[in-house]
MMTF fields as JSON, N, C-alpha, C and O atoms, coordinates in Angstrom:
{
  "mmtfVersion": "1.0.0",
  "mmtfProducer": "UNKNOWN",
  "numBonds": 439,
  "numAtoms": 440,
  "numGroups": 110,
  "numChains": 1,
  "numModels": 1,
  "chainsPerModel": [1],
  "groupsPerChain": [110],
  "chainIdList": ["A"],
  "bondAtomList": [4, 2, 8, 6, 12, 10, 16, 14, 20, 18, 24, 22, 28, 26, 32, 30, 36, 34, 40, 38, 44, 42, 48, 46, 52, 50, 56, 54, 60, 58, 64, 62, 68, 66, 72, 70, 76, 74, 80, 78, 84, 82, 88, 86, 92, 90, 96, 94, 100, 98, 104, 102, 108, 106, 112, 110, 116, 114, 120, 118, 124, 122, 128, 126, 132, 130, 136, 134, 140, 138, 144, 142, 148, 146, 152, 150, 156, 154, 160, 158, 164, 162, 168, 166, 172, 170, 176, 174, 180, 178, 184, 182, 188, 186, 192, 190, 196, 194, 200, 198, 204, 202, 208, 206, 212, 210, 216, 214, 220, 218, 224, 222, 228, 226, 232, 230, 236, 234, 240, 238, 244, 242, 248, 246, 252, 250, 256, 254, 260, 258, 264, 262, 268, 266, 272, 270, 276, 274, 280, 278, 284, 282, 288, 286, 292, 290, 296, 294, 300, 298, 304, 302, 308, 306, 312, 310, 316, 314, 320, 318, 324, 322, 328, 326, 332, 330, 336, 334, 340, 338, 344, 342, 348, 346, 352, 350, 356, 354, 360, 358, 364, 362, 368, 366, 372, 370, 376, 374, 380, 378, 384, 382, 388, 386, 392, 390, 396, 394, 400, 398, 404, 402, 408, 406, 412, 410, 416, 414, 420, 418, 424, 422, 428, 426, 432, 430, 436, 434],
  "bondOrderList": [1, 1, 1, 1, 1, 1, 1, 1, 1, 1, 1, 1, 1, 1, 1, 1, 1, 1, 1, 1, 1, 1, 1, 1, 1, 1, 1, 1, 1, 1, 1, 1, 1, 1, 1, 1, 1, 1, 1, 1, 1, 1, 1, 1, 1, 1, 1, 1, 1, 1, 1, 1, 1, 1, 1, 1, 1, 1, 1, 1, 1, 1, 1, 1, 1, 1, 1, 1, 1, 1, 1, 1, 1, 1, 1, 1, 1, 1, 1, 1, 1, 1, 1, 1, 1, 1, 1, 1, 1, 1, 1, 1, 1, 1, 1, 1, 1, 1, 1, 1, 1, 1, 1, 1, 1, 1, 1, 1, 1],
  "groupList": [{"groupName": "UNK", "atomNameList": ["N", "CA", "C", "O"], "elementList": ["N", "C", "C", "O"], "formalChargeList": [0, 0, 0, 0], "bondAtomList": [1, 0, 2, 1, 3, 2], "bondOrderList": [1, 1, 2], "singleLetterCode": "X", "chemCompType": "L-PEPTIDE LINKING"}],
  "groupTypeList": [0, 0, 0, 0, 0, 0, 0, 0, 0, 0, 0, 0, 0, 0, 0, 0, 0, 0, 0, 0, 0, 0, 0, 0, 0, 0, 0, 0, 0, 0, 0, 0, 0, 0, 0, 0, 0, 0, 0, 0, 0, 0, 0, 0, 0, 0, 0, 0, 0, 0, 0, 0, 0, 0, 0, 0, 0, 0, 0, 0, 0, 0, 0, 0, 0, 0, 0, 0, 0, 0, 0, 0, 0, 0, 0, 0, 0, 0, 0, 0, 0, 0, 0, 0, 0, 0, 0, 0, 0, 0, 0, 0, 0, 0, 0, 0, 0, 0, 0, 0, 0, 0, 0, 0, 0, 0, 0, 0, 0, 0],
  "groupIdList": [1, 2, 3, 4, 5, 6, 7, 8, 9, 10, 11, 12, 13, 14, 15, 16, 17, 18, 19, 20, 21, 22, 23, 24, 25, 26, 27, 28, 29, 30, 31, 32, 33, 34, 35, 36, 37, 38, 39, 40, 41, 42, 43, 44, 45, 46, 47, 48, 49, 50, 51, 52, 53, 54, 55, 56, 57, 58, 59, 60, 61, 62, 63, 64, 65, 66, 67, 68, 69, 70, 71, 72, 73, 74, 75, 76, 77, 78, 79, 80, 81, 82, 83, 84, 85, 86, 87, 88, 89, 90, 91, 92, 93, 94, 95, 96, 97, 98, 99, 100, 101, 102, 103, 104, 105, 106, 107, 108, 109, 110],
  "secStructList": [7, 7, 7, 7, 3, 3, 3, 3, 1, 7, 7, 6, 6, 7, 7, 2, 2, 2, 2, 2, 2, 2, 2, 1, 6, 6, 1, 7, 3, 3, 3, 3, 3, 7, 7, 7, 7, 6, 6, 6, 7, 7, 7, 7, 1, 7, 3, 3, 3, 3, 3, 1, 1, 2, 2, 2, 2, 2, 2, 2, 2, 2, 2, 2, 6, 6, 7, 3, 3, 6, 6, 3, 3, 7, 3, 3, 3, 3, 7, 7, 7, 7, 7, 7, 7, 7, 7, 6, 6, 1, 1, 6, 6, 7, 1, 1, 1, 7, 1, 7, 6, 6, 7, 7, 1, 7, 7, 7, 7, 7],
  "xCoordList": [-42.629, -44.051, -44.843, -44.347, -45.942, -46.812, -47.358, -47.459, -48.18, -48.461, -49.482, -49.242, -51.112, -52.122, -52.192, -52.001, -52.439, -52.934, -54.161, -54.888, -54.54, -56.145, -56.322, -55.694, -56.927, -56.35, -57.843, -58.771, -58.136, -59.342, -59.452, -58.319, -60.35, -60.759, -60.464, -59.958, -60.771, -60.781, -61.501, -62.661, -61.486, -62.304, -63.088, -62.615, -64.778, -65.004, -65.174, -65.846, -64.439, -63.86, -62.238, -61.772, -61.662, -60.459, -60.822, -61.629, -59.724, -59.824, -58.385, -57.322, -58.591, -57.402, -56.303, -55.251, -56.226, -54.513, -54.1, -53.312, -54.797, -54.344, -54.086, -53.137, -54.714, -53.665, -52.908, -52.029, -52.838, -51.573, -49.886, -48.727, -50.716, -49.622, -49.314, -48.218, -49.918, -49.05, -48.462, -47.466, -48.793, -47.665, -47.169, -46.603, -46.925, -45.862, -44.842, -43.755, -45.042, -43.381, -43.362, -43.283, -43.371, -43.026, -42.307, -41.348, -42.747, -42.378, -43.232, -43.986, -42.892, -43.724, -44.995, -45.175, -46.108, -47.921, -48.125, -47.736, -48.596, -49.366, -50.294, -50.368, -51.764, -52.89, -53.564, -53.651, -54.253, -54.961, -56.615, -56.86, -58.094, -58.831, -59.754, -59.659, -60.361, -61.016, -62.14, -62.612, -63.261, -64.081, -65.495, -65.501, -66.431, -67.731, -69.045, -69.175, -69.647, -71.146, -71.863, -72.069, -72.412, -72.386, -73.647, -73.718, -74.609, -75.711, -75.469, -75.581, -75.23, -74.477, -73.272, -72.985, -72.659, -71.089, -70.2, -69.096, -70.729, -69.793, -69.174, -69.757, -67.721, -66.715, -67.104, -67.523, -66.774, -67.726, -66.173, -66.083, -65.131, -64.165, -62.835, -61.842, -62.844, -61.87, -61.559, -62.268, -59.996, -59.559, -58.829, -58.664, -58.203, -57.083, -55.717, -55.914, -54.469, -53.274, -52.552, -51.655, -52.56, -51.187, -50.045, -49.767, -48.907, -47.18, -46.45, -46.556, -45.715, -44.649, -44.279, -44.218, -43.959, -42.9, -42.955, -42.881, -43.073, -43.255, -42.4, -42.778, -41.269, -40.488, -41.452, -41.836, -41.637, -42.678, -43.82, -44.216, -44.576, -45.74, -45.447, -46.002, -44.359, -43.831, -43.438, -44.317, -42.69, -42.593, -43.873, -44.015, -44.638, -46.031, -46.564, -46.847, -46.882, -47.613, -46.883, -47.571, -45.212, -44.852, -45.08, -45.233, -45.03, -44.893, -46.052, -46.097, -47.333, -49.112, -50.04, -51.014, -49.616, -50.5, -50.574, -49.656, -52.257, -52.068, -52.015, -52.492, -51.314, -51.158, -52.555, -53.401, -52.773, -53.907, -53.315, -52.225, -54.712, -54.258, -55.727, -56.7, -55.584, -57.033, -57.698, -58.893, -57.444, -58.357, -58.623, -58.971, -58.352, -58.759, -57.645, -56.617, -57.787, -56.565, -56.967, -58.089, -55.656, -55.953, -55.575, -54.571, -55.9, -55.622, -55.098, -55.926, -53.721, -52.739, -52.642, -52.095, -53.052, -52.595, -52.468, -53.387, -51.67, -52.045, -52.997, -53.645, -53.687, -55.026, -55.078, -54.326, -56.514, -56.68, -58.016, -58.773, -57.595, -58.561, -59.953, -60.355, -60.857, -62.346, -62.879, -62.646, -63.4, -64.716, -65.319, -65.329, -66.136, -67.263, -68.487, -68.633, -69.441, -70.283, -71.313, -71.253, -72.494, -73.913, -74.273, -73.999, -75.289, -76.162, -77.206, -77.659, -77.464, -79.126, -80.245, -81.064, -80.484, -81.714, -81.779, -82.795, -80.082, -79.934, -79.956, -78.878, -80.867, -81.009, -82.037, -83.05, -81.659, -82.788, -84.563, -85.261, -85.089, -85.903, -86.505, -87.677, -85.708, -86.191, -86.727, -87.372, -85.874, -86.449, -85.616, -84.465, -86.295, -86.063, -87.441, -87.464, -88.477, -89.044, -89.65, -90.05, -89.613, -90.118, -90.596, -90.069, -91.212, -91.664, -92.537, -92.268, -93.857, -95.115, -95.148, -96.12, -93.976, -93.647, -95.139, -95.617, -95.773, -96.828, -98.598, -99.604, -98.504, -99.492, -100.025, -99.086, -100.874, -100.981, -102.404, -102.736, -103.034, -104.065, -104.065, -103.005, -105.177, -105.373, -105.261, -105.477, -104.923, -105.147, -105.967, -106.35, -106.52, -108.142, -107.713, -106.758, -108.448, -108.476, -108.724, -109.504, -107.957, -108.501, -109.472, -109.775],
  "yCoordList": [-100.237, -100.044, -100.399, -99.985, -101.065, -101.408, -100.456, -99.572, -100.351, -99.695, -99.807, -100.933, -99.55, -100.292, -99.338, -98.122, -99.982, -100.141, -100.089, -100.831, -98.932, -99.351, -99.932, -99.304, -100.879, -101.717, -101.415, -101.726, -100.809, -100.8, -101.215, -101.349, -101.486, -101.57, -103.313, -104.07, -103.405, -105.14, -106.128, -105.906, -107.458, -108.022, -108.842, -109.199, -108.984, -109.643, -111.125, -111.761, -111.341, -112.735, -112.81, -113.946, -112.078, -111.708, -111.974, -111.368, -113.339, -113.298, -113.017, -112.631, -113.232, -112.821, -113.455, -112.829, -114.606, -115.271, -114.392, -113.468, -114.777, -114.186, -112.318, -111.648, -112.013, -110.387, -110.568, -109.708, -111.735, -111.738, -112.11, -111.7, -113.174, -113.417, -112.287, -112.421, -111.531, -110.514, -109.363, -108.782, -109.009, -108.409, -108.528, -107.615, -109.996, -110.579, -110.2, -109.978, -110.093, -109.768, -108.484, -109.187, -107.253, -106.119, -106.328, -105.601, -107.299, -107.041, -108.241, -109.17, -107.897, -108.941, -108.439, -107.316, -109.362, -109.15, -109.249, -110.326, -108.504, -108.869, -109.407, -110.52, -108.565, -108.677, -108.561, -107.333, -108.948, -108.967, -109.249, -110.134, -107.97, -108.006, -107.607, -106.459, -108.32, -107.989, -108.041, -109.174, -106.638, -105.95, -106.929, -107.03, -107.444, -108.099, -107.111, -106.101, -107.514, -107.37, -108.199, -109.356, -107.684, -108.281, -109.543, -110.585, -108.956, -109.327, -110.393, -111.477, -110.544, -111.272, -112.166, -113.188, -111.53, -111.963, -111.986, -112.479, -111.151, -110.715, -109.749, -108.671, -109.855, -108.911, -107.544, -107.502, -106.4, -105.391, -104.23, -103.002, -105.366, -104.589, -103.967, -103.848, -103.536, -103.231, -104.06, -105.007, -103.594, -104.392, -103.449, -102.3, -104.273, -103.526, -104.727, -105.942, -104.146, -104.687, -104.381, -103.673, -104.868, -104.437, -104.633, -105.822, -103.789, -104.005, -104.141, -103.418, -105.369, -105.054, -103.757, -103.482, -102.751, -101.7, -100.467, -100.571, -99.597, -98.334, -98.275, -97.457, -99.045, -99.115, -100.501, -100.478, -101.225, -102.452, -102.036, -102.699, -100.887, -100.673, -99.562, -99.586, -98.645, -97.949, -98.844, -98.915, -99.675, -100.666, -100.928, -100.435, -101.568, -102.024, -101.469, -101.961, -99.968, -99.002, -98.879, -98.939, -98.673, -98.497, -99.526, -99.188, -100.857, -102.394, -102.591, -103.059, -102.281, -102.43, -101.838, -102.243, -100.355, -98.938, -98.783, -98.317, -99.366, -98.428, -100.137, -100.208, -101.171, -102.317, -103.241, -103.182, -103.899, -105.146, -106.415, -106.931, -106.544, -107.689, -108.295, -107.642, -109.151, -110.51, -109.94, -110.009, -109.321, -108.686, -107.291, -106.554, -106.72, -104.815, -104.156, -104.645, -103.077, -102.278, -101.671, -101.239, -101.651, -101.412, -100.39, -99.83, -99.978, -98.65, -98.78, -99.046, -98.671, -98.876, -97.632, -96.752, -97.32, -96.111, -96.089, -96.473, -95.775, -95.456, -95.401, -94.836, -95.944, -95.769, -95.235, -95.388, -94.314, -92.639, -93.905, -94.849, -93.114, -93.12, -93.327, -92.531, -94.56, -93.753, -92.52, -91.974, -92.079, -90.96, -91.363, -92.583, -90.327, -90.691, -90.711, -89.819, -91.671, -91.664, -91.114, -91.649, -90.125, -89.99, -91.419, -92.388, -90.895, -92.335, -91.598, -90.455, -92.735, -92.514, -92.203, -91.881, -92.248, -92.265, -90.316, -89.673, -89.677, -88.414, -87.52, -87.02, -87.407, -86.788, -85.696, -85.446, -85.153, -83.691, -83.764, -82.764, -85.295, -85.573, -85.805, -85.783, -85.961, -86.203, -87.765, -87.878, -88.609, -90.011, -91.517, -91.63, -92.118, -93.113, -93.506, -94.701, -92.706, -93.45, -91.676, -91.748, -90.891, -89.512, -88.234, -88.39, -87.325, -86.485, -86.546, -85.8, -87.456, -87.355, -87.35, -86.921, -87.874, -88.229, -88.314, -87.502, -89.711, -89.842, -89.816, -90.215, -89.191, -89.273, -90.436, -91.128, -90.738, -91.979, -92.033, -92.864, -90.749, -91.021, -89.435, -88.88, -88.629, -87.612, -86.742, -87.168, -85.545, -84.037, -83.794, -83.801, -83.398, -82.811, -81.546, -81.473, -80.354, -79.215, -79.141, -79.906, -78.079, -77.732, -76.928, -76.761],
  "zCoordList": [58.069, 58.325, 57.066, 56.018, 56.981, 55.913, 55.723, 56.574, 53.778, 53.626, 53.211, 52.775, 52.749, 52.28, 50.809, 50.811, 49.821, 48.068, 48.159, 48.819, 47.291, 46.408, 45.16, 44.309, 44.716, 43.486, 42.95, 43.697, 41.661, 41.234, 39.903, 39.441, 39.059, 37.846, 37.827, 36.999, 38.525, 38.816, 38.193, 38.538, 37.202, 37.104, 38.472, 39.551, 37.787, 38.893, 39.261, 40.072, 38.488, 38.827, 39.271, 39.352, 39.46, 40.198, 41.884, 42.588, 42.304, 43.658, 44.481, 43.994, 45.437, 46.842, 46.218, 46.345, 45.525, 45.26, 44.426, 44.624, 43.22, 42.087, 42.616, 42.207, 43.172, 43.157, 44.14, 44.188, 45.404, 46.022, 45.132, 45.197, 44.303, 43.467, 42.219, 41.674, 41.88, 40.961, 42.134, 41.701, 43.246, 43.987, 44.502, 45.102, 44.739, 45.197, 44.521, 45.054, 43.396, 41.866, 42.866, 43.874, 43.356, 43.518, 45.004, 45.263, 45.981, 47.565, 48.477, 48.186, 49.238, 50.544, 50.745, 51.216, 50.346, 50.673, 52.029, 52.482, 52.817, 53.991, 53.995, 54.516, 53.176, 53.444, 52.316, 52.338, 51.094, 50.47, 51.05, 51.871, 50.235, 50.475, 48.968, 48.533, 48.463, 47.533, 47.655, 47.751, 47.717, 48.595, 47.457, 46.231, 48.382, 47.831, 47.948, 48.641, 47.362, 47.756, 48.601, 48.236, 50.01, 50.616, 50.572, 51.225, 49.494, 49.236, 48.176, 48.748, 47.085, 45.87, 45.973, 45.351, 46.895, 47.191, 46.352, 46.579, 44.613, 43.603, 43.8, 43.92, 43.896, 43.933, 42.97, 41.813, 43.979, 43.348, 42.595, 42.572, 42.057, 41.019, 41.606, 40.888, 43.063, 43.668, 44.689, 45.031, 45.46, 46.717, 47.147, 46.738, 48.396, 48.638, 48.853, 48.839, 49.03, 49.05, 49.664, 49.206, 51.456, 52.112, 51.908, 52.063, 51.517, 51.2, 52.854, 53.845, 52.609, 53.783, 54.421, 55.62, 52.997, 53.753, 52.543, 51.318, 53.176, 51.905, 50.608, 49.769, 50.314, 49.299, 48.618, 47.449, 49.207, 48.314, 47.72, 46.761, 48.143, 48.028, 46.55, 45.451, 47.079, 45.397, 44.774, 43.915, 44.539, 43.65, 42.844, 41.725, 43.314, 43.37, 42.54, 41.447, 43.017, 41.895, 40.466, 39.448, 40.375, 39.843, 38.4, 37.226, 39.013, 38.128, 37.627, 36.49, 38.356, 38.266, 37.831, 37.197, 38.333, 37.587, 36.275, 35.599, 35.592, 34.531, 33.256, 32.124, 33.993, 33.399, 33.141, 34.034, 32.229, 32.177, 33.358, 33.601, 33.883, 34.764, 33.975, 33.6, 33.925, 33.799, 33.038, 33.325, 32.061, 30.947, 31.11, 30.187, 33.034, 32.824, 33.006, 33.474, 32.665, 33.513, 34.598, 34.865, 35.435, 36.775, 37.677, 37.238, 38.6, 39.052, 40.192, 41.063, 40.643, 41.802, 42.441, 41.775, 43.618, 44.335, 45.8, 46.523, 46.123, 48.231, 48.359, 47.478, 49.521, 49.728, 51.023, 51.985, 50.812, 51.557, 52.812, 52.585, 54.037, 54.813, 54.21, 53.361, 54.686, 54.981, 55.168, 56.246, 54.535, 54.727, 55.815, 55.974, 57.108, 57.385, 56.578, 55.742, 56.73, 56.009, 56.707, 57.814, 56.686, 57.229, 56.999, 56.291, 58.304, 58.448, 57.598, 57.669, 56.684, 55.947, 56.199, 55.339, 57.508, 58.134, 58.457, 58.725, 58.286, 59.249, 57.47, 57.148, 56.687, 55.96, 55.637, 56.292, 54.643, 54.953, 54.624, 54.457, 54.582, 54.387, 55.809, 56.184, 56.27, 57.464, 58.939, 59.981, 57.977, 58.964, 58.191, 57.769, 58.221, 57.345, 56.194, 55.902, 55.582, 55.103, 54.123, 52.961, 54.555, 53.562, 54.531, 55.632, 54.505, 54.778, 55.8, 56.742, 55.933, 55.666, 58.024, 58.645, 58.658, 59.965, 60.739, 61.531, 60.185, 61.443, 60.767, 61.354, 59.33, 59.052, 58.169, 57.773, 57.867, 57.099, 56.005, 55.16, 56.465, 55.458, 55.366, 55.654, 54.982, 53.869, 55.124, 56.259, 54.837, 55.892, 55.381, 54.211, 56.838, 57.257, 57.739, 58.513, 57.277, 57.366, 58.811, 59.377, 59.497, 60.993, 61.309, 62.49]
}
């Protein structure tokens, strides 16, 4: 069964080969993803790294964690589920834009 890697402290000029090819040395790559901005399209420092098989993926950490790759060091670990995230709009302010819901110019005394 595969296992998915969080690979962080990434340069951002680090792309998909180049970290397929350094874990390749540990096991068989599935899936390499090195997470962008979607706006910039500069790699925003982390990825992730699917391993063939749970013994590839310890390997992995073992050979990677903690090591300089491309000038940073890098941070190899299992990677945990998503969080849900709140939607932004469902905050204690109340909307998407502040407080004020509907008014637009000065309160007038009743």
């Amino acid at each position: 069964m595969s296992k998915k890697l969080y690979v962080g402290g990434l340069s951002y000029e680090t792309g998909e080969e180049g970290l397929r090819a350094a874990f390749s040395e540990a096991g068989t790559v599935e899936t390499v993803n090195v997470i962008s901005d979607r706006i910039s399209g500069r790699s925003k420092g982390f990825g992730f790294v699917e391993m063939a098989s749970d013994e590839d993926a310890q390997k992995a950490i073992e050979l990677l964690n903690g090591k300089e790759f491309e000038g940073r060091r890098i941070t190899v670990n299992e990677a945990r589920p998503m969080e849900a995230r709140s939607n932004r709009r469902d905050n204690s302010r109340g909307g998407s834009g502040g407080g004020s819901r509907g008014f637009s110019g000065s309160r007038k005394s009743w």
